[in-house]
Structure formats: structure tokens, C-alpha cells
ZATIBA-167355 format. One record per residue (C-alpha): residue in one letter; residue number from 1; x, y negated, z negated. Coordinates in pm, whole numbers. Each point is the difference from the previous one (the first is absolute). Example, Ala and Ser with C-alpha at 12.3 -4.5 7.8 and 13.67 -1.06 7.14 Angstrom:
SITE  lomar  rovo       x       y       z
SITE      a     1    1230     450    -780
SITE      s     2     137    -344      66
//
This chain:
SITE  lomar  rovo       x       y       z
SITE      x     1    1254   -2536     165
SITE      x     2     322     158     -98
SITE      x     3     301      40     325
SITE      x     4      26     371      22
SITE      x     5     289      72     279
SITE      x     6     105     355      84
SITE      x     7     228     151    -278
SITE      x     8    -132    -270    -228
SITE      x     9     -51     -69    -392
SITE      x    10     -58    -339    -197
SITE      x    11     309    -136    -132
SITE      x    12    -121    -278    -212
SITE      x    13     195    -239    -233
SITE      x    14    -197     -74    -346
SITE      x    15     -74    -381     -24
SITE      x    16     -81    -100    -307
SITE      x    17     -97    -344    -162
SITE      x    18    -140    -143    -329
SITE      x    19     -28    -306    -178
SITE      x    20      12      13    -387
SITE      x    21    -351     -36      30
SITE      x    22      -7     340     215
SITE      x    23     213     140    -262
SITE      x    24    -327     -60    -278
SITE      x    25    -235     107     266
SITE      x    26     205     346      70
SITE      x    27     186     -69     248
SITE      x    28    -298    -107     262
SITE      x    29       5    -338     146
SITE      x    30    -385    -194     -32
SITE      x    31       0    -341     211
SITE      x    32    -322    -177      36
SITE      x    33    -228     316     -13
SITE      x    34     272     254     172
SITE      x    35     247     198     -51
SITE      x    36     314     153     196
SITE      x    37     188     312      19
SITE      x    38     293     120     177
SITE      x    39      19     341     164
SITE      x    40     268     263     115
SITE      x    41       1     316     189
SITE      x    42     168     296     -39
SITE      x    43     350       1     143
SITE      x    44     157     343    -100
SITE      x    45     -82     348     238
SITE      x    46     -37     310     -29
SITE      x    47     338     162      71
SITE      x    48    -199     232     271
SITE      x    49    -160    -347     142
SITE      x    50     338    -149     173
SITE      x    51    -216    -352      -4
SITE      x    52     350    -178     -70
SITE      x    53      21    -349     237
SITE      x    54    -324    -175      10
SITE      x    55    -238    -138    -225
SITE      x    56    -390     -39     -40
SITE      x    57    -114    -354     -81
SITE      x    58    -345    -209     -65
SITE      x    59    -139    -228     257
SITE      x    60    -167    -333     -92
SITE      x    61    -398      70     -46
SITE      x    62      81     316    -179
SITE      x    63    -256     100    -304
SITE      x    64     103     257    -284
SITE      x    65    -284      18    -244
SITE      x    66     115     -25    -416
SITE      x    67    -256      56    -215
SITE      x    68    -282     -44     192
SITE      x    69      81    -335     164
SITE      x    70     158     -59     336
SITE      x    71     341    -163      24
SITE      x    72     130    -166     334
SITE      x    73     362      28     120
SITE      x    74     133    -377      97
SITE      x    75     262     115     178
SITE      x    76     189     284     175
SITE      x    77     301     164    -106
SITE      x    78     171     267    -183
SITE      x    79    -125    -167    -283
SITE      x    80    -292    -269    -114
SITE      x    81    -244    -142    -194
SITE      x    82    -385     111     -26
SITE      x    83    -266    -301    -154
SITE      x    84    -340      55     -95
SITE      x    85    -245     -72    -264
SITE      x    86     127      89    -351
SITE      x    87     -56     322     -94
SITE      x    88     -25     220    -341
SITE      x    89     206     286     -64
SITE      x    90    -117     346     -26
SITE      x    91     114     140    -337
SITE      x    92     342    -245      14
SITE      x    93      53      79     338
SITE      x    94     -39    -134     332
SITE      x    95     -97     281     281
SITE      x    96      51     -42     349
SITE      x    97    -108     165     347
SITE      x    98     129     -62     364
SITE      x    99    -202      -2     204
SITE      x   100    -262    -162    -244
SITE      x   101    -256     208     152
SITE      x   102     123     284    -255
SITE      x   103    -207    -171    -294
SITE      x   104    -385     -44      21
SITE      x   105    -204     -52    -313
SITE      x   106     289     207    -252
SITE      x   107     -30     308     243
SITE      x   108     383      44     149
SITE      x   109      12     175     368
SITE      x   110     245      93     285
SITE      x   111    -121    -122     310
SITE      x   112    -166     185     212
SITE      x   113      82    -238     335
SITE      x   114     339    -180       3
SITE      x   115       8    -289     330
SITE      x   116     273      19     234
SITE      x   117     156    -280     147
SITE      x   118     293      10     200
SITE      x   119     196     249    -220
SITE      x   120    -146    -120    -350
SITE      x   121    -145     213    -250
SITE      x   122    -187    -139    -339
SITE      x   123     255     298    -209
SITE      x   124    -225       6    -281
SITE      x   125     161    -160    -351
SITE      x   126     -43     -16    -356
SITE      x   127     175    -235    -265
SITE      x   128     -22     -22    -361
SITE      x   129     154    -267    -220
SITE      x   130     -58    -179    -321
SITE      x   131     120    -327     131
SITE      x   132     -19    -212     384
SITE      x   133     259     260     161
SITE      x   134    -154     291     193
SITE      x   135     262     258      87
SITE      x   136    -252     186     278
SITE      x   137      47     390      37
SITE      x   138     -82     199     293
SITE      x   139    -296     216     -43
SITE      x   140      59     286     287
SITE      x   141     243     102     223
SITE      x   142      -8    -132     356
SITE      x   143     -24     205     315
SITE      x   144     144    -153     348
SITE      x   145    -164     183     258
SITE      x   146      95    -103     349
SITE      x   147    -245      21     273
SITE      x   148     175      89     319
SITE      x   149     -88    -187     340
SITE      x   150     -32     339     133
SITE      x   151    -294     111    -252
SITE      x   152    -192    -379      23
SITE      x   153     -41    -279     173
SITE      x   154    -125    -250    -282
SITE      x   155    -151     132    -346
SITE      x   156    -271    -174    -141
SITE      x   157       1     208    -306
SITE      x   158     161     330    -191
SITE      x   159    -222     184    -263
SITE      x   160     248     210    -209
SITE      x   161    -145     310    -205
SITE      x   162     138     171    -302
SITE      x   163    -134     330    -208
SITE      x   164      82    -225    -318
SITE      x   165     -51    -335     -52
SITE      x   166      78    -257     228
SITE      x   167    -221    -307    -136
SITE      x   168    -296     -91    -251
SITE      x   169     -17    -102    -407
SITE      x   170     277      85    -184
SITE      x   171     154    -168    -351
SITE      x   172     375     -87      29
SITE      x   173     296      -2    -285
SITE      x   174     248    -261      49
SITE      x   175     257     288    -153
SITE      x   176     283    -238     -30
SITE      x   177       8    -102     320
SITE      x   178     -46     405     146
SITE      x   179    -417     -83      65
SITE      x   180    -123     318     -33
SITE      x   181    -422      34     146
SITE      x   182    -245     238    -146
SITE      x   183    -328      72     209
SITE      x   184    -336     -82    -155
SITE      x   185    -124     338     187
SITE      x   186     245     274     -69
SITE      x   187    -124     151     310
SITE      x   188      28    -205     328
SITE      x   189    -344     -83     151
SITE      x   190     -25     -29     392
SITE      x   191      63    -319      41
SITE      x   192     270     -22    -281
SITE      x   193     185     210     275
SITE      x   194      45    -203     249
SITE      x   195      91    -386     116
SITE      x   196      28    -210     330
SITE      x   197     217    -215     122
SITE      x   198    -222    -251     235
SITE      x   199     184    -196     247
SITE      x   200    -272    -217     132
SITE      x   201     -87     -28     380
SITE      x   202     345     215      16
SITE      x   203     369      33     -17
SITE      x   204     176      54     336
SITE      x   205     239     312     -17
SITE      x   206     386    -143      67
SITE      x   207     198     190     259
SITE      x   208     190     144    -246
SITE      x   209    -268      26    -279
SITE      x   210    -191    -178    -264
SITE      x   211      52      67    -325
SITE      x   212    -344     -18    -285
SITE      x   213     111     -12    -389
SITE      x   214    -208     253    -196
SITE      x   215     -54     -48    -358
SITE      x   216     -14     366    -148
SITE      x   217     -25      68    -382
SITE      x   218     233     245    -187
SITE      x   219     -88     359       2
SITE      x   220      47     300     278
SITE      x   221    -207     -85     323
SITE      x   222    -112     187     296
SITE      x   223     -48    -286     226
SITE      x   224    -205     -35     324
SITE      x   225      -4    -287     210
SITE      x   226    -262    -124     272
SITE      x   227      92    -274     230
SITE      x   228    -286    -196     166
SITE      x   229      78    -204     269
SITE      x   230      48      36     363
SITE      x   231     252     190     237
SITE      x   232      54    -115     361
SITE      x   233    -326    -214       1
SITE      x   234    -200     298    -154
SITE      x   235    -134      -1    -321
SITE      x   236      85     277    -234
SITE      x   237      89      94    -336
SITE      x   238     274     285     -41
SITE      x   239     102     128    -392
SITE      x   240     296     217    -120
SITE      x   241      24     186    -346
SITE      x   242     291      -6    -131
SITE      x   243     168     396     -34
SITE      x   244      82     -18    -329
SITE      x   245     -45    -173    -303
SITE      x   246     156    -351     -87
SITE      x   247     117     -62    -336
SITE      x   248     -15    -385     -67
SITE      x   249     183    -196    -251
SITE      x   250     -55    -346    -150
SITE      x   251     146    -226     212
SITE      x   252     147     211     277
SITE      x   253     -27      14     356
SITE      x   254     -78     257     268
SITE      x   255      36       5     353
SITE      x   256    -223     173     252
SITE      x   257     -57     -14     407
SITE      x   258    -363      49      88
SITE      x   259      12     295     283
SITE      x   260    -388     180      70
SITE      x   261     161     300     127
SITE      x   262      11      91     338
SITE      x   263     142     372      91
SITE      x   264     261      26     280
SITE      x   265    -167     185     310
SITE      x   266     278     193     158
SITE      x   267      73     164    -373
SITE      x   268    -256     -61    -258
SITE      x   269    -238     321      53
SITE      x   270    -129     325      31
SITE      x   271     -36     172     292
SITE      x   272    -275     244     -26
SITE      x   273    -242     136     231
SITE      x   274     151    -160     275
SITE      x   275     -45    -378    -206
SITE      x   276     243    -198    -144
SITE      x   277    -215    -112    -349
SITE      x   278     149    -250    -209
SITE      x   279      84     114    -327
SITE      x   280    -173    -274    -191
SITE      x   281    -353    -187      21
SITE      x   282     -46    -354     163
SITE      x   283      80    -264    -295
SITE      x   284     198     265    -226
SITE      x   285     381     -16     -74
SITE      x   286      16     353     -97
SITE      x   287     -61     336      56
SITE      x   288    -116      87    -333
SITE      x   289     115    -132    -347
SITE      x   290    -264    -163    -139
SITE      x   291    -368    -159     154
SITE      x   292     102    -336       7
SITE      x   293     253      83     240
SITE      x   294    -153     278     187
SITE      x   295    -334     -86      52
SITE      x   296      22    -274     229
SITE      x   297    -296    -196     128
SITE      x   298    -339     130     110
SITE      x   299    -186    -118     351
SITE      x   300    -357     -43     115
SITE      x   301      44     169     331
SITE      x   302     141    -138     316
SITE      x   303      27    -320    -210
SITE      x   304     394    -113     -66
SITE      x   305     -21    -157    -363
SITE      x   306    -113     129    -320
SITE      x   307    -359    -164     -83
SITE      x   308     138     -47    -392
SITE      x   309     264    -334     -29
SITE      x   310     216     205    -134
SITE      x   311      38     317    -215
SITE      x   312     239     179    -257
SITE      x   313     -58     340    -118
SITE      x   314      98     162    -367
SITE      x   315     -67     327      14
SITE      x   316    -370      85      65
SITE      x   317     -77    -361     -74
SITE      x   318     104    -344     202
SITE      x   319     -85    -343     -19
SITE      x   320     -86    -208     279
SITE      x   321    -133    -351     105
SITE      x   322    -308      49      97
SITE      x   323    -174     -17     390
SITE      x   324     108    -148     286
SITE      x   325    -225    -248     166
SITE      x   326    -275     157     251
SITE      x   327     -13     344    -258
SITE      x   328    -177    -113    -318
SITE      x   329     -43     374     -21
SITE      x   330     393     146      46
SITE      x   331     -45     323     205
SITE      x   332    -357      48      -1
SITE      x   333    -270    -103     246
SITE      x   334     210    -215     223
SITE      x   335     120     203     263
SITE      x   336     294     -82     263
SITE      x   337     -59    -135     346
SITE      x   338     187     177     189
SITE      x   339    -149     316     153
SITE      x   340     202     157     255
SITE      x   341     115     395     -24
SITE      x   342     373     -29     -72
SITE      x   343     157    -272    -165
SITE      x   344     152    -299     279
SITE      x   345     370    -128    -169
SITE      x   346    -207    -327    -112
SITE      x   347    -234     183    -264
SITE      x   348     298     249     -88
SITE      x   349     125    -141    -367
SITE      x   350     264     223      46
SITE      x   351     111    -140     315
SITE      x   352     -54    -349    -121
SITE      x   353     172      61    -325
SITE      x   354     288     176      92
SITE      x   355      41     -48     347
SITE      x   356     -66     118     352
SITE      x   357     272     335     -12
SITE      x   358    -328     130    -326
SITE      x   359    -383      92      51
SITE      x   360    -267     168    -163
SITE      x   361     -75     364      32
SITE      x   362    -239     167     170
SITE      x   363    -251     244    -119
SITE      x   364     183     258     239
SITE      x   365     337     -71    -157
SITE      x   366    -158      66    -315
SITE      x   367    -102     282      72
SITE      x   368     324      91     164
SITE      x   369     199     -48    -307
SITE      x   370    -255     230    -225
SITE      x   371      35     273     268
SITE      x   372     380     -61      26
SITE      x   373      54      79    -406
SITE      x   374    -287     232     -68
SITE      x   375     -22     237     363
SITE      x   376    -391     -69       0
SITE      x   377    -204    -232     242
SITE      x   378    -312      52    -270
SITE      x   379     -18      46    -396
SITE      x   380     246    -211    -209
SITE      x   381    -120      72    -346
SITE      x   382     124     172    -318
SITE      x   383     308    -188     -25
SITE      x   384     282     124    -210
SITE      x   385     155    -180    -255
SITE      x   386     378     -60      56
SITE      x   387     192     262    -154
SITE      x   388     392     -21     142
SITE      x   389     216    -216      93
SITE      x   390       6     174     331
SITE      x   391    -300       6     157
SITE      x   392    -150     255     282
SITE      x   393    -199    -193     299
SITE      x   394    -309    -103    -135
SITE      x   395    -224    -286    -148
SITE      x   396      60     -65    -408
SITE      x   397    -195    -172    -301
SITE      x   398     240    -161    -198
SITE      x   399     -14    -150    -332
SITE      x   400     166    -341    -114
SITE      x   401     204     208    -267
SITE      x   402     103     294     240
SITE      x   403     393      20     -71
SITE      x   404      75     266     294
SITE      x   405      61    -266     276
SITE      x   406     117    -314    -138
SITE      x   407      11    -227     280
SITE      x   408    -422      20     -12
SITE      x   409     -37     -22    -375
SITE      x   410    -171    -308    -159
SITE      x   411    -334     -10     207
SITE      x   412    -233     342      64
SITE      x   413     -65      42     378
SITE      x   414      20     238     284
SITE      x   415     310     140     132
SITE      x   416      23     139     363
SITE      x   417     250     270     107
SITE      x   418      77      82     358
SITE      x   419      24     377      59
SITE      x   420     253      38     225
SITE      x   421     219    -253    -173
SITE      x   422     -31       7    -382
SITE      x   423     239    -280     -62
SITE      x   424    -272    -227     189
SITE      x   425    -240    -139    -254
SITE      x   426    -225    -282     -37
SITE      x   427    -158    -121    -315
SITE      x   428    -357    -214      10
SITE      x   429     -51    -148    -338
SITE      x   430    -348      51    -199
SITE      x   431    -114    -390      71
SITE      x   432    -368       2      -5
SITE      x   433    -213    -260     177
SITE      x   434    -200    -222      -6
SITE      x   435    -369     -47      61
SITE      x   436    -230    -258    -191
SITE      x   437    -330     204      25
SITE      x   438    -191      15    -295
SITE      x   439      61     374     -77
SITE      x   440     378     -58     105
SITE      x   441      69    -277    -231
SITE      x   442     330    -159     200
SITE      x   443     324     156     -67
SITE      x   444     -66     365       6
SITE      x   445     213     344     -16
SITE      x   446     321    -133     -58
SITE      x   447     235     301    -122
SITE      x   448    -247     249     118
SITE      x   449     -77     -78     378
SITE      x   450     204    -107     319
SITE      x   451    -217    -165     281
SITE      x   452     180     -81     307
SITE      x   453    -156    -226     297
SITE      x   454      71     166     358
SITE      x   455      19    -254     299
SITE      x   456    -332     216     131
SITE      x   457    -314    -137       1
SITE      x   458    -318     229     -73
SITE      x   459    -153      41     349
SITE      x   460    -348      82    -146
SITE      x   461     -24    -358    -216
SITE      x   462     199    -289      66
SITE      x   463     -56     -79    -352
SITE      x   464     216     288     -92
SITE      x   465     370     144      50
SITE      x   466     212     249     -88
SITE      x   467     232      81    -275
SITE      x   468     222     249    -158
SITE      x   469    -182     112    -327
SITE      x   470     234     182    -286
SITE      x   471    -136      90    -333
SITE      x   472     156     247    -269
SITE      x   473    -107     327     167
SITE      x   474     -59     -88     381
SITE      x   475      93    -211     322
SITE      x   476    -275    -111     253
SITE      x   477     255    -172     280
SITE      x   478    -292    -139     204
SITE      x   479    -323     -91    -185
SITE      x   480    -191    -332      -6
SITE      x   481    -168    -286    -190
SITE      x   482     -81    -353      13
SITE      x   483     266    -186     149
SITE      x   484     -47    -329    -272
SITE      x   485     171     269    -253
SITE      x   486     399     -83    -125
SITE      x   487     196     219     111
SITE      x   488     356     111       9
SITE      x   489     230     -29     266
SITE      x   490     296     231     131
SITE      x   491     156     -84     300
SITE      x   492     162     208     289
SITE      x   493     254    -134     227
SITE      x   494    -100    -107     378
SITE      x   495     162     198     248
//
């Protein structure tokens, strides 16, 4: 396995050596049924990569694969020597992958896992020479993402999601040492869009951070991360989507800090109706923008983790790794435990997510903010399209391309405005749900409906509770349904 330290490239010296007899046999060693080869790494950076001072090198045991055939490092360093059975070349050439796991039967493939091991990273490779001297080329870029100690205890592993492609078959031109890759399927299949980064039985989080390497191919990304691991002795897994798209070059590096965001309490909200409401849902990182970011994660009820393993979301579409253990089903059928009337602080996933000063609303509070923008303790319906950038008190469809208010453009939702103060306003995104009944399919609505859990439960079935339902022409603030349902979540703060 290749060293990867932080702010690190391969800076290999090229070894080479031949006999006259290698010299008749191009330049390839053969003793006693094997051959060896000598391999560098890329030493030169990006100019926007500052990955001056330290170096990558090969441990002993490492295997790059040439041809077809696996070849065995003898040594660490900067610099050695691979041996393995002799080998043919391919057209004149000899072609070589790290890690060897990149060739399988003449398909070529980015990985879709990479191992990590105490800050290493297998950077995938590729080298290309007509002779025993492999000049290896970075394949990707290479993100550094550090993992505070205030985010995670340990990780055990990081699935990272792209909207292009991440991973999967691909052909790759050598390009004069600038290896360009070209996707087998122009357009990115689910799992081309995504990779992990497994860490085992788990990585404990340093004080001060732990940095994961992050092998990401060229092209514009709009990255999302999810974290698995555990948090002061709880297990959890926590994501953030990157803001904006990342534009990654061959061979450079980019730094990020992991940070689920939290709001502040004493400043981050809304006060209407009497209620402090956080201006963005439980698991989002923004108010509006786009879906991946908005969204944020959806909740059985009462119950404090997703039942998905994790989840990124591309418009009306997401992809997502399957069930949980204990709901083969996702939100259908299996319904919560927990049945008392308001939510206790345990079986509050806002409280547990983002801390004891946020809670879930009640159906009353819901009800207070629709009567606090609209004047009306009854009919919510006929919504008007936004049409200025200012706004009388009311409740507003808008569209993902409306261009009057700027700040809520990206994402169609619903956009409350207090009466008495016009400059108060609070945007809930269109984020669908989900529920896996047969008519429902699983992930439903999304850009079309808002559905928002309340902390109350429905006193006339314990297998129900209430929730804030917003579609393009009307708001219910207190309905019910099935309480296995995924569901939004918009917190208030405690007072």
C-alpha cells in the first residue's frame, strides 16, 4: 500500500536496469521464469495543490498488476523493484494499475472501496512503457477531508456521493504521461456515483482530527459525504453536501473539514407565532439551494435515526444503501415503539441531533405559525404563486426557478410570511417522503410536497401522529398517518 501523509504526492526516482540480454528482450529483465520492473510515482503538483515537502512511497507486499499478472514489491521506498512471472506485452507495451484490483479479465475500473489504514490511501495509478520502467501517473485528484473530534468519535467508514462519476469501467490513455479516463457509460449509473472508504472495526477520531484521503476523478463534483461511526458511545451516521461544486484536477489536492451543521440557538431562527423555528431541516446545510443540501434526512416517528444507511438526493431522485437491520421493509409496516402523546427529549431527533437548547414542533405551533402569516385558524388553500420580491403576510408556492427572492431559489417549497412583520419569513423546502407501501413506491413527492413530523402523537391511534402537510395549493398544519412513514423534520428552539 502506497504512504499517503497529509499534503502528500509520490516523488519517485526511476530505477532502471538491463543486461544486454534485456536490451534484445526490450528492455524487460526474464530470470528463471520472471521478470522485474521498476516503478515511479508522480512527483510534480498541481500549482493549486501546495503538496511541496513530503513524498508518497511503496511498502514491501505491494501488488500493481501489468498486463494481467501480479507483480510484488520487494522492498519499500521511494523507489523499487516489482518480480513476477514473465509477462507479454499488449501491442509493444506494458500497462500497469495500482492498486492491481483496477484490472480484471481486460475490463479497467476505478475502485469503488479504497481501505484505510492509518492515513493510507491505495491513490489509484496507471503506467505505460515499452520497456521494465513504469513512470506511474495519478489517476484523480485527492480530497483530505478531516473529521473533527467534535463531529465523531471513531469512523468505521465514509461513503462519498457524486452527480457524475465517482467509480466503475472506464478505458484510460496514457497521454504522455497526462492519463486522461473515458467512462464506458457516458452517463453515471448509481453506483458509478459513489465510493467508500472502510476503515474496519474503526478509526478513533484524534483530538484534533483525523484526516481520510479521498480519491476523486477529474470533472466538476457536487459532493456529499456520510460518516458512519459512533459519537460519544452512540452510534450514528451524520453526512454533509458540499455547497458548491468542486472542480478536480489530475493530481491535485483539496482540503475539507467534515461539519453536519448545527444552527446556533440564541440567533439562528425565526420567530413566528410566538416560536423560534429553525430556518433549515434536521440533516440539511442549507436553507434552499439545491435538494442535496436542503432536504435533509427523513424519520420514522419518535425514532432518532433514519431507517436507510445513508442517503443522497439529486434532484427528485437519490441513491441510498439500502435498509437498516430490523426494517426489511424501510418505512412501511414496522411501526415505532414508542407511544406516548408528546415527544420525551429521548425520542426527539431533533433534540438528539442538535442538542438539548432544539425540539420538535407541536401540532399547535403549527398551527400557530399558519394563523400567524395567513390571519385564519381554518382554510389554507389556494396558494399564490410568488410574485415580488416583497411579499405581504401570507403562505406562498414557490417554484425552483422563481427569480423574485433569491435567497430561496434552487429548490420549490413553501414560504411563510408573518403579517405583522413582513421581513420575517421562513422557507420549508418541497422534500417529499417516504413511505414503502405498495401504491407509494418509496421516495415520493419530492419537489411537489413538504411533510413535516410534529412532536404530537395522534390521541385516537397510537399507531399514528401528526404532521404538517404542504402541497402546491394548500397547508393542512395538523393531519395524521401512520407513524412508520419518513418524514421531514424542522426544529423549534426549547424555551
Amino acid at each position: 500500500m502506497k504512504k499517503l501523509t497529509y499534503l502528500a504526492v509520490a516523488v519517485i526516482a526511476v530505477l532502471s536496469s538491463c543486461s544486454s540480454d534485456d536490451a534484445l528482450n526490450g528492455g524487460t529483465s526474464s530470470i528463471g521464469g520472471t521478470m522485474e520492473f521498476t516503478a515511479t510515482a508522480e512527483g510534480d503538483v498541481s500549482s493549486r495543490s501546495t503538496l511541496s515537502g513530503k513524498t508518497q512511497s511503496w511498502e514491501a507486499g505491494d501488488v500493481i498488476s501489468i498486463n494481467g499478472t501480479d507483480y510484488t514489491a520487494a522492498s519499500a521506498g521511494t523507489s523499487t523493484t516489482f518480480t513476477g512471472e514473465t509477462v507479454d506485452k499488449d501491442n509493444g507495451k506494458y500497462k500497469a494499475y495500482f492498486p492491481k484490483t483496477m484490472y480484471s479479465s481486460g475490463t479497467i475500473s476505478l475502485p469503488a472501496t479504497y481501505t484505510y489504514s492509518n492515513g493510507k490511501c491505495n491513490m489509484p495509478m496507471y503506467a505505460e512503457s515499452s520497456d521494465n520502467s513504469l513512470a506511474f501517473k495519478n489517476l484523480t485528484g485527492v480530497i483530505a477531508l478531516t473529521v473533527p473530534s467534535t463531529q465523531m468519535t471513531t469512523v468505521t467508514n465514509i461513503t462519498v456521493y457524486s452527480d457524475q462519476h465517482i467509480c466503475g469501467a472506464c478505458t484510460i490513455d496514457y497521454n504522455s504521461g497526462a492519463p486522461t479516463i473515458t467512462w464506458t457509460n457516458e452517463t453515471a449509473t448509481t453506483a458509478e456515483q459513489k465510493l467508500k472508504i472502510d476503515c474496519g472495526t474503526g478509526v478513533t477520531v484524534a483530538s484534533e482530527g483525523t484526516v481520510f484521503y479521498i480519491p476523486v476523478p477529474v470533472g466538476s463534483h457536487i459532493l456529499a459525504f456520510a460518516v458512519a461511526g459512533t459519537y460519544n458511545s452512540t452510534e450514528t451516521t451524520k453526512k454533509m453536501t458540499a455547497k458548491k461544486a468542486i472542480t478536480i484536477a489530475r493530481n491535485g489536492l483539496y482540503t475539507l473539514t467534515f461539519n453536519q451543521a448545527i444552527p446556533d440557538y440564541t440567533k439562528d431562527y425565526v420567530l413566528i407565532g410566538g416560536v423560534k423555528w429553525a430556518q433549515y431541516n434536521v440533516g440539511a446545510t442549507t436553507i434552499s439551494g439545491s435538494q442535496a443540501t436542503c432536504s435533509g434526512d427523513y424519520y420514522a416517528w419518535s425514532e432518532t435515526e433514519p431507517r436507510y444507511n445513508s442517503l443522497i438526493i439529486y434532484g427528485s431522485t437519490c441513491a441510498w444503501d439500502g435498509w437498516k437491520s430490523g426494517f426489511p421493509k424501510g418505512y412501511y409496516e414496522t411501526y415505532p415503539t414508542y407511544s406516548g402523546t408528546t415527544l420525551d427529549a429521548a425520542h426527539d431527533v431533533a433534540t438528539q441531533k442538535w442538542g438539548e437548547h432544539w425540539r420538535m414542533p407541536t401540532a399547535a405551533e403549527y398551527q400557530a405559525l399558519c394563523q400567524a402569516c395567513t390571519g385564519s385558524t381554518s382554510t389554507y388553500s389556494n396558494l399564490p404563486d410568488l410574485s415580488s420580491s416583497t411579499p405581504a403576510g401570507g403562505i406562498y408556492w414557490l417554484e425552483a426557478d422563481q427569480s423574485y427572492l433569491s435567497e430561496y431559489s434552487g429548490v420549490a417549497g413553501f414560504l411563510f410570511v408573518d403579517q405583522t412583520d413582513t421581513t420575517k419569513r421562513l422557507f420549508f423546502p418541497a422534500a417529499g417522503y417516504w413511505h414503502n407501501a405498495p401504491a407509494h413506491g418509496s421516495y415520493v413527492a419530492n419537489g411537489s410536497q413538504g411533510v413535516y413530523w410534529s412532536a404530537t402523537n395522534d390521541t385516537g391511534n397510537s399507531k399514528k401522529a401528526n404532521f404538517m402537510y404542504c402541497t402546491q395549493s394548500s397547508i393542512n398544519p395538523n393531519t395524521s398517518n401512520d407513524n412508520f412513514m419518513g418524514l421531514s423534520i424542522r426544529a423549534v428552539v426549547k424555551e
